[in-house]
C-alpha positions as CSV (number, residue, x, y, z in Angstrom):
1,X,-182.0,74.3,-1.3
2,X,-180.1,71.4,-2.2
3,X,-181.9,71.2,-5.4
4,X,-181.6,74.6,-6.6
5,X,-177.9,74.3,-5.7
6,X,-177.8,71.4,-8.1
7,X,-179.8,73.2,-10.8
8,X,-177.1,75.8,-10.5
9,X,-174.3,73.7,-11.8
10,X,-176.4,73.1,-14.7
11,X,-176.6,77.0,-15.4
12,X,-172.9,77.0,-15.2
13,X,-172.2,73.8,-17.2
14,X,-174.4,75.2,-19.9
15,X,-173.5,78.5,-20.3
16,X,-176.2,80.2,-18.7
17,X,-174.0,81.5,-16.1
18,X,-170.8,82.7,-17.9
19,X,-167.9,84.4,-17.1
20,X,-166.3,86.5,-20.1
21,X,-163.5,88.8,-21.1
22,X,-163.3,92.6,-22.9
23,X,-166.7,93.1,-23.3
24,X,-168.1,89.5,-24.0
25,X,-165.4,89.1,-26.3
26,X,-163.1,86.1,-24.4
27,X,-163.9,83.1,-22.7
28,X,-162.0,80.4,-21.5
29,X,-161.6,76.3,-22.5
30,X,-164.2,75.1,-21.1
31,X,-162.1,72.9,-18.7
32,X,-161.9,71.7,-15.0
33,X,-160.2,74.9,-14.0
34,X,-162.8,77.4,-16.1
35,X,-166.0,75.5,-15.2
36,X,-164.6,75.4,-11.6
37,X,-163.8,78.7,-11.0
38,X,-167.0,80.1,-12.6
39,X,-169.2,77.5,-10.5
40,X,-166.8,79.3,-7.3
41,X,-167.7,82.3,-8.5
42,X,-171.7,81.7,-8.4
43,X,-171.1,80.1,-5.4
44,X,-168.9,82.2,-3.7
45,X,-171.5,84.9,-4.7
46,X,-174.9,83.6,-3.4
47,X,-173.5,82.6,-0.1
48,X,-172.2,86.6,0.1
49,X,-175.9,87.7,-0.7
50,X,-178.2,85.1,0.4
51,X,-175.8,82.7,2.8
52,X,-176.4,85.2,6.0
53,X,-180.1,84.6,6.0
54,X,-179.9,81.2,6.4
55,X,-177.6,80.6,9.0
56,X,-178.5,83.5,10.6
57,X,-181.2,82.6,14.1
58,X,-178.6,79.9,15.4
59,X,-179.1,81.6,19.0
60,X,-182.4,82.7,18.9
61,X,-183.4,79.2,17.5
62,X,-182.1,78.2,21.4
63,X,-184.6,80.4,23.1
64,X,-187.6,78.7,20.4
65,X,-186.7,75.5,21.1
66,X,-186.6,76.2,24.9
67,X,-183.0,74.8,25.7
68,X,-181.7,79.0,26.1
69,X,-181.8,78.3,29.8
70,X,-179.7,74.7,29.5
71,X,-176.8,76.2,27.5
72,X,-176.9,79.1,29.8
73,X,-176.2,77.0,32.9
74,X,-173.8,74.2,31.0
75,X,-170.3,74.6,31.8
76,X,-168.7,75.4,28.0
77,X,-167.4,78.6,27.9
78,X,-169.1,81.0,26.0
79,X,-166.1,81.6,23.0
80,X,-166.5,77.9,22.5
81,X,-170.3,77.8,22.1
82,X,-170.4,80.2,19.6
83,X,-167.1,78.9,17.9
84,X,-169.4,75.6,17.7
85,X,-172.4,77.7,15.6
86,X,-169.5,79.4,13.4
87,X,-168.2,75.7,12.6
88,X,-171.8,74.0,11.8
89,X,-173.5,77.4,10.0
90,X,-170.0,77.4,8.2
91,X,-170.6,73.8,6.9
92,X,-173.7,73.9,6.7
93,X,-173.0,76.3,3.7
94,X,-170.3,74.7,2.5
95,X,-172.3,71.5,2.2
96,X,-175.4,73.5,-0.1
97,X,-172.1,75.1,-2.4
98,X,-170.3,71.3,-2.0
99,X,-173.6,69.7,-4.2
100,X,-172.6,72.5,-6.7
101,X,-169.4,71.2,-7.3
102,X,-170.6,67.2,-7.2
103,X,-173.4,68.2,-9.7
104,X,-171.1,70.1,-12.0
105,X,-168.8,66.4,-11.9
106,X,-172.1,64.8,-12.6
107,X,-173.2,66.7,-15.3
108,X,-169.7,66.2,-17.3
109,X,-169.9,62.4,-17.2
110,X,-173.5,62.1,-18.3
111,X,-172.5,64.7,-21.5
112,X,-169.9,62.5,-22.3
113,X,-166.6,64.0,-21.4
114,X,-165.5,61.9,-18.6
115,X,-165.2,62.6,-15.2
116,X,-163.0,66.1,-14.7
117,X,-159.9,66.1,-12.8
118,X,-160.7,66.7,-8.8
119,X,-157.7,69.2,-8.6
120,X,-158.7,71.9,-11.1
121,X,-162.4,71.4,-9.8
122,X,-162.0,71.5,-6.3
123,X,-159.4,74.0,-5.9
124,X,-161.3,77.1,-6.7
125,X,-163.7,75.6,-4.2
126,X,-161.2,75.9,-1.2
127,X,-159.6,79.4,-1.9
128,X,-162.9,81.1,-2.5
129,X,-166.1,79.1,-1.3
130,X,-164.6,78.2,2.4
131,X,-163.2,81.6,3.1
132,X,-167.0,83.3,2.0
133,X,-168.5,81.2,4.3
134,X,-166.5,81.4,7.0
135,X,-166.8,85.4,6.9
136,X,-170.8,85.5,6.2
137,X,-171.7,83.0,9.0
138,X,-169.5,84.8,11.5
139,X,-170.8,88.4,10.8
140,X,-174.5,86.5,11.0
141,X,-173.1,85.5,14.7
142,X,-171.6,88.8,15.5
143,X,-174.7,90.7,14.0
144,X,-177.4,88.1,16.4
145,X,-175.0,89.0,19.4
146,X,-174.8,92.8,19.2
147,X,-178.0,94.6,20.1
148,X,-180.0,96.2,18.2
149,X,-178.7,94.2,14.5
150,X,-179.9,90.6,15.3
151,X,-183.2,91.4,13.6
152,X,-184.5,93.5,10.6
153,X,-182.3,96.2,10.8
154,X,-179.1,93.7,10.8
155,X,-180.8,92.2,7.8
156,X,-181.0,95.5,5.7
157,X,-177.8,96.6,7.1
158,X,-175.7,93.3,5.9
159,X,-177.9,93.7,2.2
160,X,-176.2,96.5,1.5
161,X,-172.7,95.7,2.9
162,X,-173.0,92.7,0.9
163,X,-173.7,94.2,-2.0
164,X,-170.8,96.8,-1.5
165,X,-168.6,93.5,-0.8
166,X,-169.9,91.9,-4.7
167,X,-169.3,95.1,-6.6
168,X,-166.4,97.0,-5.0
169,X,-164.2,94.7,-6.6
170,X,-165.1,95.4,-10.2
171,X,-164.5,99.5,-9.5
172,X,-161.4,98.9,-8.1
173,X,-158.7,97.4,-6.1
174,X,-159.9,96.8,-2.4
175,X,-158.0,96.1,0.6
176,X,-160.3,93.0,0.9
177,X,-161.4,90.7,-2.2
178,X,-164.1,88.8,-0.2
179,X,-165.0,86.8,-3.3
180,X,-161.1,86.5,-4.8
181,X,-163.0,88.4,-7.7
182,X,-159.3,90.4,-8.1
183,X,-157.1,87.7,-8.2
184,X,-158.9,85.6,-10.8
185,X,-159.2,88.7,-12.2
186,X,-155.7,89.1,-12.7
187,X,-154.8,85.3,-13.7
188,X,-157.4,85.6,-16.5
189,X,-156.0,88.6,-18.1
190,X,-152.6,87.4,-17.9
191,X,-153.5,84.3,-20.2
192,X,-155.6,86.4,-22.8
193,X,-152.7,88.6,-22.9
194,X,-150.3,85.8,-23.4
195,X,-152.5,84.3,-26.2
196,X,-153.9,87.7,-27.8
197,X,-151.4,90.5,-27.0
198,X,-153.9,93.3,-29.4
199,X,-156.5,92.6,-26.4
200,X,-157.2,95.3,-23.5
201,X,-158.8,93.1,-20.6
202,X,-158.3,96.3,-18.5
203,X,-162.1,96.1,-17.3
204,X,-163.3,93.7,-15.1
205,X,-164.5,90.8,-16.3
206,X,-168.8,90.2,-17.0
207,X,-169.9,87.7,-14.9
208,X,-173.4,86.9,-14.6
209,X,-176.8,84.9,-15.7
210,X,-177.7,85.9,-19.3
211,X,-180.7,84.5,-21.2
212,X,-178.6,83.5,-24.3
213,X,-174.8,82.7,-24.2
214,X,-172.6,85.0,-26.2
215,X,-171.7,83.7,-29.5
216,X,-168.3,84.6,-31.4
217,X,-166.3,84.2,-28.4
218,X,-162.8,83.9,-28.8
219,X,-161.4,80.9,-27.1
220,X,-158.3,81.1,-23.9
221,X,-156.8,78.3,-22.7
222,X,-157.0,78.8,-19.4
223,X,-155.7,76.1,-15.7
224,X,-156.6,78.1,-12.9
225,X,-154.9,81.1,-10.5
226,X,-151.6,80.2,-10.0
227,X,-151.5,78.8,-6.4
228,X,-148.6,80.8,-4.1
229,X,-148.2,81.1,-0.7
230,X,-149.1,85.1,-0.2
231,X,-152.4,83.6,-2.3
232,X,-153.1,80.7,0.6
233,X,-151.9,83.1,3.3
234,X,-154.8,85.7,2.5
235,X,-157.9,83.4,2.0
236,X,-156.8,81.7,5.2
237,X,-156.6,84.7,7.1
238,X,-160.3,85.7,5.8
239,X,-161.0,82.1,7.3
240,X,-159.4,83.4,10.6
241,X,-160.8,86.5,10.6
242,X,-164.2,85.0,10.8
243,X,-163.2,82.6,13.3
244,X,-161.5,86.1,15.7
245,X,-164.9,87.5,14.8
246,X,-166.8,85.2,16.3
247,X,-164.9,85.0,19.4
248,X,-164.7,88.6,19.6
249,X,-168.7,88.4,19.5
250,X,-168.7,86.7,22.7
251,X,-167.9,90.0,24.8
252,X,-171.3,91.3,24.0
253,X,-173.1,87.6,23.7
254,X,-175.2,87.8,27.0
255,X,-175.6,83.9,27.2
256,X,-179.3,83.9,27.2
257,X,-179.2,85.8,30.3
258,X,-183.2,86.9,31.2
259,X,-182.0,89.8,33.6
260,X,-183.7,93.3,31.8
261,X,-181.2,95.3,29.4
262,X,-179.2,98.1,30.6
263,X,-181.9,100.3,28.9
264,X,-184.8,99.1,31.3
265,X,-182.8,98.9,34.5
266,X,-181.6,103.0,33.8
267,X,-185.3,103.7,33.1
268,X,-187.1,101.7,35.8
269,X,-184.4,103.9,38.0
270,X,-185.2,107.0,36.5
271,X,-188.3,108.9,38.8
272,X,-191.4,108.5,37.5
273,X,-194.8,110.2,37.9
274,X,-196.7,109.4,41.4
275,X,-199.1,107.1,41.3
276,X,-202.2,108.0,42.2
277,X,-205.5,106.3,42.8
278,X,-206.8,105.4,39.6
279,X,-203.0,103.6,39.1
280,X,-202.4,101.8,42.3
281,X,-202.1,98.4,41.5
282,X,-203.6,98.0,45.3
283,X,-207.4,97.1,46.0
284,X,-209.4,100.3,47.4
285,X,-210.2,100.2,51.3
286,X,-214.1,99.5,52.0
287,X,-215.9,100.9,54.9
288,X,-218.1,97.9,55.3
289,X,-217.8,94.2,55.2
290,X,-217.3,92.4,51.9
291,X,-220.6,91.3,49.7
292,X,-221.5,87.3,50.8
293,X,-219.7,85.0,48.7
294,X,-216.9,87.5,46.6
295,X,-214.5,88.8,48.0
296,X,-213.5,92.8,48.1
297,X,-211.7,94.7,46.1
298,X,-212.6,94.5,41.6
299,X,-210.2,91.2,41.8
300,X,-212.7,89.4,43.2
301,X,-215.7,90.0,41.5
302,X,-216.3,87.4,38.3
303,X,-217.5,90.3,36.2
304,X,-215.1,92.8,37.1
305,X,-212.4,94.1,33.8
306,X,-209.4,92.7,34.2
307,X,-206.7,95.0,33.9
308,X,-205.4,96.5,30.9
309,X,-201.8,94.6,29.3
310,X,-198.7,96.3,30.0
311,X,-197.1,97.7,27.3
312,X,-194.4,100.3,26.4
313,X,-195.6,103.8,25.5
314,X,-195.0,104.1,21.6
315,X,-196.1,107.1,19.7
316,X,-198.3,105.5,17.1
317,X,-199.2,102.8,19.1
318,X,-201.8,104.4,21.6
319,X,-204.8,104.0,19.3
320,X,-207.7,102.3,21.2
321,X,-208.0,98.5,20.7
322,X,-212.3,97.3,20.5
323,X,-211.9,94.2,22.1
324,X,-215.2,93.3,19.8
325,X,-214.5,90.9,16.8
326,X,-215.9,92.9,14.1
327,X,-214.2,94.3,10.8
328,X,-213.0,97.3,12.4
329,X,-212.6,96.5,15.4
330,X,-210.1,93.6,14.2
331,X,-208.4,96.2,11.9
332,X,-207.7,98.3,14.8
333,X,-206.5,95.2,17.5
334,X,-203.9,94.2,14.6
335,X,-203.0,98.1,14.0
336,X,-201.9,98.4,17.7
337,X,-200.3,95.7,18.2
338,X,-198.3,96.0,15.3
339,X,-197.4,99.8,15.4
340,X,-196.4,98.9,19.2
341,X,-194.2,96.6,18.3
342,X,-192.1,99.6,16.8
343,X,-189.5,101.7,18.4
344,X,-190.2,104.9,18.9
345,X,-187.1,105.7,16.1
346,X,-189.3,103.9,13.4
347,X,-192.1,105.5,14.5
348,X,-190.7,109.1,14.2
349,X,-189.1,108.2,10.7
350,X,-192.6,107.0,9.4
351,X,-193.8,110.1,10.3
352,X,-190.6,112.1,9.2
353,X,-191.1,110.0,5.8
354,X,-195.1,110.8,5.6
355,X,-194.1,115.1,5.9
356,X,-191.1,114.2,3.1
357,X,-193.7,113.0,0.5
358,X,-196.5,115.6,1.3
359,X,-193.4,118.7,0.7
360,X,-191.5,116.8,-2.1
361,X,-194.3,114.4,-3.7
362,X,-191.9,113.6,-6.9
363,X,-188.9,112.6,-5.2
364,X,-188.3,109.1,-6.4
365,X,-185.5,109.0,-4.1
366,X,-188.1,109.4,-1.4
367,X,-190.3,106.6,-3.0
368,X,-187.6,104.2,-2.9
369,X,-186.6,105.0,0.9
370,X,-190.4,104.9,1.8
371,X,-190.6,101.2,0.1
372,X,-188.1,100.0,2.7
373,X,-189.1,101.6,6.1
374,X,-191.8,99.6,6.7
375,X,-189.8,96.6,6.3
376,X,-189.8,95.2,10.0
377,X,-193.3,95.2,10.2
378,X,-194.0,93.2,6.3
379,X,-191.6,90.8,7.5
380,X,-193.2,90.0,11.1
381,X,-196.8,89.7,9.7
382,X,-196.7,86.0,8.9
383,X,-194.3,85.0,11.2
384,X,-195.2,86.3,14.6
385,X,-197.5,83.9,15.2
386,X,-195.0,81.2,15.3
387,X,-192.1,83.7,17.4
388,X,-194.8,84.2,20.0
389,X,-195.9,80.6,19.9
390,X,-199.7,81.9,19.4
391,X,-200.4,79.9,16.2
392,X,-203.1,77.1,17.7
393,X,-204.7,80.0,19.8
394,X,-205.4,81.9,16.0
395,X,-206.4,78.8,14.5
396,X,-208.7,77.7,17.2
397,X,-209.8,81.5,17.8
398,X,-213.7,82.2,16.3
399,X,-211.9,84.8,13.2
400,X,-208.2,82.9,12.5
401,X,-208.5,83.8,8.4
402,X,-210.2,87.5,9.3
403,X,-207.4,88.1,11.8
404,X,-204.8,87.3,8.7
405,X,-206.9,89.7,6.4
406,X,-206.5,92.2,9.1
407,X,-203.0,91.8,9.4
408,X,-202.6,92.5,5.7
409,X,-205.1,95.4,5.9
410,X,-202.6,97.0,8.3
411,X,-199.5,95.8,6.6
412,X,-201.4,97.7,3.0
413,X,-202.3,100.3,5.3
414,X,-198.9,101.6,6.6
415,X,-197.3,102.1,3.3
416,X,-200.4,103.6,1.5
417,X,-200.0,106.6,4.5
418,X,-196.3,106.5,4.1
419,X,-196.7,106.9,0.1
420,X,-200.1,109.6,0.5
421,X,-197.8,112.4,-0.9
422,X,-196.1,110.6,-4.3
423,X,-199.8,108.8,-4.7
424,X,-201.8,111.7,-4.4
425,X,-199.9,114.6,-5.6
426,X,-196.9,112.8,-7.0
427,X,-198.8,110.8,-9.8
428,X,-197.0,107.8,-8.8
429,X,-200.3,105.5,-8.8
430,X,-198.1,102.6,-10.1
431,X,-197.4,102.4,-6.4
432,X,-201.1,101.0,-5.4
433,X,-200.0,97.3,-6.9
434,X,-197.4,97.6,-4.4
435,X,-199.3,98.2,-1.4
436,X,-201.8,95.3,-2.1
437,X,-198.5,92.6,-3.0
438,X,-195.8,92.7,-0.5
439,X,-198.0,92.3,2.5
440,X,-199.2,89.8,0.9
441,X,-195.7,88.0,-0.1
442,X,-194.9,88.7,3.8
443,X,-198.0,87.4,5.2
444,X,-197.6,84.5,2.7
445,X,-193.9,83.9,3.1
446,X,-194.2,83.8,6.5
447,X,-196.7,81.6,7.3
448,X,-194.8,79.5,4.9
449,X,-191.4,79.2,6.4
450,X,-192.2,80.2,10.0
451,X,-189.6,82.7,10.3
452,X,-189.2,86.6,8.8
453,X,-186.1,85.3,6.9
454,X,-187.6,84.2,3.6
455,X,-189.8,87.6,3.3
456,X,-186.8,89.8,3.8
457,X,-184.7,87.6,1.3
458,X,-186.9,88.1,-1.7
459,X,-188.3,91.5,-0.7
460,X,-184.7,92.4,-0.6
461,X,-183.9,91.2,-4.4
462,X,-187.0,93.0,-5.5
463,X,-186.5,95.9,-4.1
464,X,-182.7,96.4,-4.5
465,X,-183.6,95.2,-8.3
466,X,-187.0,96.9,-9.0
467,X,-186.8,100.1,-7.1
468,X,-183.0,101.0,-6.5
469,X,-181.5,100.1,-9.3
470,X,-185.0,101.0,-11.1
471,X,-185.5,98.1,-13.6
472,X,-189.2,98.9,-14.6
473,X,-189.6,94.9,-15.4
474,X,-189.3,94.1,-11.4
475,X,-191.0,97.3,-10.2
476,X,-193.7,97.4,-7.9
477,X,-193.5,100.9,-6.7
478,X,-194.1,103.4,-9.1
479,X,-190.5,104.4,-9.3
480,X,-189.4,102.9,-13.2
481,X,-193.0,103.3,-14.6
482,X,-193.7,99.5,-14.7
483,X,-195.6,98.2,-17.8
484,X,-198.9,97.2,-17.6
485,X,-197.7,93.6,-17.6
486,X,-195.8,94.2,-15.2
487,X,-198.5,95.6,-12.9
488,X,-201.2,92.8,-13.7
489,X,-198.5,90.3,-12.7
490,X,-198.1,91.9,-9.3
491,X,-202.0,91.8,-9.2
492,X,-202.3,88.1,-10.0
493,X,-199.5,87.4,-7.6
494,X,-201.0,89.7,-4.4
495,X,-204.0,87.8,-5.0
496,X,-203.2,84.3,-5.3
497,X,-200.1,85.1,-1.8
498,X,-203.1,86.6,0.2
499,X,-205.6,83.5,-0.6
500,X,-203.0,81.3,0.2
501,X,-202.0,82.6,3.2
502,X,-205.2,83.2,4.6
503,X,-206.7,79.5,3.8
504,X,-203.4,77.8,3.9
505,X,-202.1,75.9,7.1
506,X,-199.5,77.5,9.0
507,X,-195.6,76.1,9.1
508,X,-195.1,73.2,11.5
């Protein structure tokens, strides 16, 4: 992390990552201030998309590691525990934008130019950096305590509010500039119009990675946003506002508490059906004397079936589960448990999505909702074994790398039903590369890092890239018409991320 943070300031410091004026037509000195603020910017920017994702699991990381019950029972008051996570997920962002800023210092004294002037440099850093991370790691705190949004669904959820956050500010004016995108903004245009009164900065400036820097620029001397005290007064109350949010989080933080959910105690009150014979969980009454040497009752006898697991009804979930090791039979084991693992609200949208693409089969609007729906389940393939603390019982079990093959079977399985309408009477057979490579990339990337967090990162960028905003370079699911390059390189990639995570060890 720290590394790629570092190669960052390179980008900026070379002009990779630039920041321009009217249409790529004005760019400033490339000073402290200007190379500061852009290197915010980035920043500032990353830790909005991507900076949520890594700080988010702080409480569930308790209940892994097995000290849930300790900091239940301690004596700090739950406002001040999570205060505690908001201060060191805060940092430990600011620390991965901080080797930014120290490698952007670097990079000026080993091109010659001296070391640049910590006040220009840093600034920039503390009215737009601190505030970002502040916000982001308390909405990852907020999001882990409220139910229902401290997995998957709080992950997709906080993707598109983030990107809302980003790009809001270049429509318009916002009663919130998370990234201070309006105020440097403004200080910007004032200086091109003091120095080139026939320009119209009116738009919003481009800011961005481009391939080759523009050329032809014309030149503003530029020191930095003007700092005032209405200026420090907002980005410190973002700063506070993260810091009320995550004590406001604490009314519905349980504190690890392992008494059932308001959900199962109002349905294990609810009347059920009667038991009868075949459910009592009580051993039949026999007329005569038990059988020398085991006891009576199907508990006692050695070759007796134990009883079935306990699980939730789910609607897709019911299918029967071979308890024989063979192809099939392993397909199906994986199917179940994975499809149980579902709500019954996922399961009635897959099946609400599967009717959509059989009546409207062309719909790429349908395609591209269909592509993230099964989501959850990608993103759980690689990592469940380490959640459920079941990874030395795969490895040691006689199938470990045909139980992974399974798993991506059924994670190439579930969209290829989901997608039978646009592949079969849509045309959209673009969408097959798809199904083989992002099973893969979430068996792969979870196995890798241990936790769903890394899959649902990069699936997000692909698909938010690829499919939404339908960039046929990046797409994977028949929704841009992808070139055949573009296919064969998903190919190659779904092939080499399924050998590897098949054969390759699991994360420690």
């Amino acid at each position: 992390m720290v590394a790629a943070c570092v190669y960052l300031g390179h980008l900026v410091l070379a002009g990779r990552i630039e920041l321009t004026l009217v249409d790529r037509s004005y760019r400033g000195a490339a000073n402290a201030a200007w190379m500061g603020t852009v290197l915010s910017l980035t920043a500032a920017f990353l830790l909005t998309l991507f900076g949520f994702y890594l700080v988010r699991g702080a409480l569930s990381r308790e209940r892994q590691g097995r000290t849930a019950p300790l900091v239940a029972a301690s004596p700090v008051r739950s406002v001040t525990y999570l205060l505690g996570k908001w201060t060191s997920g805060t940092l430990f962002l600011l620390v991965l934008a901080g080797s930014m800023a120290v490698s952007l210092a670097v990079l000026f004294v080993l091109r010659g130019e001296g070391l640049p002037a910590p006040a220009p440099l840093l600034t920039p850093f503390f009215l737009f950096v601190v505030p970002t991370a502040a916000v982001v790691t308390a909405v990852a705190l907020a999001f882990e305590c409220l139910p229902g949004l401290g997995g998957t669904v709080g992950g997709i959820l906080y993707f598109f509010g983030a990107v809302a956050a980003t790009v809001a500010p270049v429509l318009g004016a916002t009663p919130v500039d998370l990234l201070g995108m309006g105020v440097i903004h403004d200080s910007m245009s004032q200086a091109v119009l003091a120095q080139y009164p026939e320009a119209d900065p009116g738009a919003m400036f481009s800011f961005g990675y481009y391939r080759a820097p523009a050329e032809q620029l014309k030149t503003v001397q530029w020191d930095g946003v003007a700092v005032t005290a209405d200026l420090l007064a907002r980005r410190a109350g973002l700063v506070l506002a993260g810091g009320a949010l995550t004590a406001g989080a604490a009314l519905p933080f349980g504190r690890f508490d392992p008494s059932p959910s308001w959900r199962a105690t109002l349905r294990s009150a609810l009347p059920g059906p009667p038991k009868t014979e075949a459910t009592s969980t009580e051993p039949p009454a026999t007329a005569g004397p038990p059988t020398a040497g085991h006891p009576s009752g199907p508990e006692g006898r050695p070759d007796a079936p134990t009883p079935a697991e306990s699980a939730p009804w789910s609607l897709l979930g019911s299918l029967a589960a071979p308890v024989a090791l063979r192809p099939f039979g392993l397909f199906a084991v994986e199917c179940r448990r994975a499809l149980r693992r579902r709500s019954g609200t996922w399961q009635v949208g897959a099946l609400v999505l599967v009717g959509a693409g059989l009546w409207v089969p062309g719909s790429t609007g349908l395609l591209v909702v269909a592509w993230l729906w099964p989501l959850p389940l990608w993103s759980d393939l690689g990592a469940r074994e380490t959640a459920t603390r079941t990874a030395p019982l795969v490895a040691s079990s006689p199938y470990p790398r045909a139980q992974r093959v399974a798993a991506w079977a059924v994670g190439a399985a579930v969209p290829l039903a989901l997608l039978a309408g646009p592949l079969l009477l849509g045309g959209h057979w673009r969408a097959l590369v798809g199904v083989l490579f992002v099973p893969a990339l979430g068996l792969a990337a979870g196995r890798l890092s241990g936790t769903p967090r890394l899959f649902e990162i990069v699936y997000l960028v692909l698909w938010y890239v690829g499919l939404a905003s339908r960039q046929a370079a990046l797409d994977f699911g028949g929704v841009a018409h992808a070139p055949p390059g573009t296919l064969v390189g998903y190919g190659l990639a779904a092939a080499v991320l399924l050998v590897g995570a098949v054969t390759g060890p699991h994360a420690a």
